[in-house]
N, C-alpha and C positions, 0 to 999 in steps of 0.2 A: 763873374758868376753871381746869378743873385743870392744874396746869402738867408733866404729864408726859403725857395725851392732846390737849392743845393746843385742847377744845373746849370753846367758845363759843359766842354768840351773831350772831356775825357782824358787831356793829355799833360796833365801835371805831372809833377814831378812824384814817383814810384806806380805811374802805369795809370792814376785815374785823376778824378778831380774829387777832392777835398769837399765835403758838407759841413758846411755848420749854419746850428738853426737856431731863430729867436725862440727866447725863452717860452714853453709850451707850444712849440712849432710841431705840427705836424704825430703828437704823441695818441694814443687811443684815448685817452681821459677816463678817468671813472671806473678802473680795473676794481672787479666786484669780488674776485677771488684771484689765490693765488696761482696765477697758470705753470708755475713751473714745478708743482706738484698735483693737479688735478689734471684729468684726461679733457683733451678738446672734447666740446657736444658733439654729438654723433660721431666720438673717431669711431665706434663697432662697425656701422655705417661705412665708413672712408676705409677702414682695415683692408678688404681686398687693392683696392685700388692702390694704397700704400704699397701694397706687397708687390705690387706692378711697377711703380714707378723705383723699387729696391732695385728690381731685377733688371731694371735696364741699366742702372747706376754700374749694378755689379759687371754688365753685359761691358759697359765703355772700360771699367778697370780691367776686364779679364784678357781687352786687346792689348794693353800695356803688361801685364803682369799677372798672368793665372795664378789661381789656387793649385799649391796649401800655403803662397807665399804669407810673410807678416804685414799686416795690414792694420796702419791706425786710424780712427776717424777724428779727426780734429774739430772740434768743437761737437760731439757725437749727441748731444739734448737729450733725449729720454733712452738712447741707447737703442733704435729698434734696427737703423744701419748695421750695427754692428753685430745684436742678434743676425739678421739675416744674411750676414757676410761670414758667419761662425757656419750657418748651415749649408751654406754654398762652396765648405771646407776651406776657407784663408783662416789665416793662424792672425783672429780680429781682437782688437782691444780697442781703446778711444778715451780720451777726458774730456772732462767737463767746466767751464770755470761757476756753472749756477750749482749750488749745492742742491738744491731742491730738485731739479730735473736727473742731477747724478743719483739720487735719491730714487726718484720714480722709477729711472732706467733698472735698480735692483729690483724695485717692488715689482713691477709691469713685466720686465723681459727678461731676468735672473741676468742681468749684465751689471755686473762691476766698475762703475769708469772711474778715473784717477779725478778730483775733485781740484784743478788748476787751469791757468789759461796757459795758452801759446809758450808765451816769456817764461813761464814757472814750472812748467812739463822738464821731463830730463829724459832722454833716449840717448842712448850710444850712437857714438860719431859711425855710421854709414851702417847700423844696426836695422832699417825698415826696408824693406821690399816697396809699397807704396804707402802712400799718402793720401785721405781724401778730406780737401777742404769745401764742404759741402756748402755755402752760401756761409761763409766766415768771412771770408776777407772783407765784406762791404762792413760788418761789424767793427771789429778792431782798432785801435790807434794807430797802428803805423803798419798797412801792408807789407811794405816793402821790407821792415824787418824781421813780419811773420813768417814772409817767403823764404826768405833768408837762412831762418831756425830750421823750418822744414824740409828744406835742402839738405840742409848737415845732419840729418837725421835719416836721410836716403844712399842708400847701397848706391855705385854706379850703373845707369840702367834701371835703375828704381822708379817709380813714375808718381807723380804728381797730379790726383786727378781734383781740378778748381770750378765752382760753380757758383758765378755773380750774376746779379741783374746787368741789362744792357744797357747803358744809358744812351746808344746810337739807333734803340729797339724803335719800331714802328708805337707801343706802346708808348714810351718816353715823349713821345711829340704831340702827338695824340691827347695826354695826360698833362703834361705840364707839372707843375704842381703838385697836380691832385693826380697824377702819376702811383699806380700802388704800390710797385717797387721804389719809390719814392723815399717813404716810410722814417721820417727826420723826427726824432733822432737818435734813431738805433741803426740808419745804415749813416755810417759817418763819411763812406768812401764810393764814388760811382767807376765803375767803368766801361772803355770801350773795349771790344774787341781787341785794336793795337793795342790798345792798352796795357791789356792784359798780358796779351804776346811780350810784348815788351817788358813788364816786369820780370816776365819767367825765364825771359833769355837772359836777362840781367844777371839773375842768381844759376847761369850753367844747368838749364833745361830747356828743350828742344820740345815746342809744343809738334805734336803728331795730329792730333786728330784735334776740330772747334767740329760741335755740335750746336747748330741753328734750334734745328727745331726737337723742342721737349716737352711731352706731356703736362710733365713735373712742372709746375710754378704759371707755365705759357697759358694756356686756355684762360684759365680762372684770373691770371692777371689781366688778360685781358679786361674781358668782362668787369672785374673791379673796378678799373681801372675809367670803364666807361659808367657803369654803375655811380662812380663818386660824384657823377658831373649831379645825379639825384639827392645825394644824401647832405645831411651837416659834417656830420664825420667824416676823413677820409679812410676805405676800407672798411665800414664801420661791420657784413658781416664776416669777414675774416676777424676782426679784433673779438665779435661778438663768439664764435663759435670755440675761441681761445682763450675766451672767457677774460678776456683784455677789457671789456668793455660792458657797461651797463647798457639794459634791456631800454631801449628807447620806441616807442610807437610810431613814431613819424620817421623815424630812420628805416627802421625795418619794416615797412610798409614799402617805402622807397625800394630799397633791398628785393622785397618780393615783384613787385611792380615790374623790376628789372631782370628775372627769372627769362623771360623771354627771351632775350638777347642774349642768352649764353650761346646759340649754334649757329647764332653769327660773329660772335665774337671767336670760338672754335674756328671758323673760318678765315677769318680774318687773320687769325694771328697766323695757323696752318702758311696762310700766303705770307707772313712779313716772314719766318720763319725759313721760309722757300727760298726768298729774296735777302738772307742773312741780315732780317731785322728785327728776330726774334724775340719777347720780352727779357729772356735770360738767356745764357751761353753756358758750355759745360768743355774744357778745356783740359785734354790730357798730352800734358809733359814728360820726356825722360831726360833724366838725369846724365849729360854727357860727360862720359868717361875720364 
């Protein structure tokens, strides 16, 4: 694997292949404020759209397990999953391991989340109805014993709903590199499809349902992803709009230039998506008995 675009094969050992990057590899540079307390630019703007892509999320958990069951979000960020899973009636909570994002979730969405990661949470042995590890695991140190925690945290029959980038996506080949789900070195871990499979049956879950094609993450990865081949930064406006990144002229110039190719890139992925090569996958497991 090369060890400064973090791509592989997908089949390491705990379901993916391992990332690690040279020193300021791949990082947004230049973070101008603190985003894990300030609202993205334009999220007023992105809010409906958000609230679209909740309800599909809750749509895959409710084939696994309807509401009023207990429902945690595992790594939950500003808490807005978990508002909209309160009013979809499951019984929702979630933590956080950034303080400052557990912070905003109170100010922004009157949600409470517990202020620890994966390792340092405590739930009762077979106390949760479902699980949802929303684009966590690529984060983490060690998947395979996140999965592990959140197993023994599930009733029998409980479900497990996981959502990674695809490193076997049509994007991934496409991108290389400069790949936006890429993103070194905050995703530490890639995987495939098997992969994935593969880890969740490891820990005694039976995936049910892979979801190819998602709104959520796909389109716009795309597009960034082809975007970067423009810019100095990789991603530079998502980092920008997340306030990750300082205002640069010639990037964002780039950026807009590229405006165009967003409903071919909509397209494009719609077909890798079709053809189970979609930029990201969404993966729900039950807990066998």
């Amino acid at each position: 694997m090369d060890p400064v675009s973090g791509i592989g094969n997908g089949s390491g050992e705990g379901g993916g292949e391992r990332t690690s990057a040279a020193p300021g590899a791949g990082g947004p540079g230049g973070a101008v404020d603190d985003p894990s307390r300030a609202s993205p630019r334009g999220a007023w703007l992105a809010a409906p759209v958000l609230a679209a892509f909740d309800r599909r999320r809750l749509a895959m958990l409710r084939a696994g397990v309807p509401p009023p069951a207990r429902l945690v979000d595992a790594g939950a960020g500003r808490g807005r999953f978990v508002a909209a899973a309160r009013r979809a009636g499951y019984d929702a909570e979630g933590f956080e391991p950034d303080p400052g994002r557990a912070a905003a979730a109170a100010a922004v969405y009157g949600v409470a989340l517990r202020t620890a990661g994966i390792e340092e949470v405590e739930y009762g042995a077979g106390s949760v109805d479902a699980v949802c590890a929303w684009h966590v695991l690529e984060h983490v140190a060690d998947p395979d014993a996140a999965v592990g925690l959140m197993v023994g945290w599930l009733r029998p029959g409980g479900a497990l709903l996981v959502g990674v980038p695809n490193l076997d996506s049509l994007q991934s080949r496409l991108g290389g590199e400069r790949w936006y789900h890429l993103d070194l070195p905050r995703h530490r871990t890639h995987f495939t499809p098997a992969g994935v499979h593969a880890l969740l049956r490891r820990h005694g879950l039976e995936p049910v349902r892979t979801h190819h094609v998602l709104a959520e993450h796909n389109p716009f990865g795309m597009w960034q992803t082809l975007a970067n081949r423009l810019t100095r930064r990789r991603s530079y406006l998502f980092h920008l709009l997340k306030r990750e990144a300082p205002l640069d002229a010639r990037d964002l110039a780039a950026s807009l230039l590229a405006l165009p190719l967003l409903p071919i890139a909509a397209l494009l992925e719609l077909a890798a998506g079709l053809a189970h090569r979609g930029g990201t996958i969404a993966v729900l497991a039950v807990k066998r008995p």
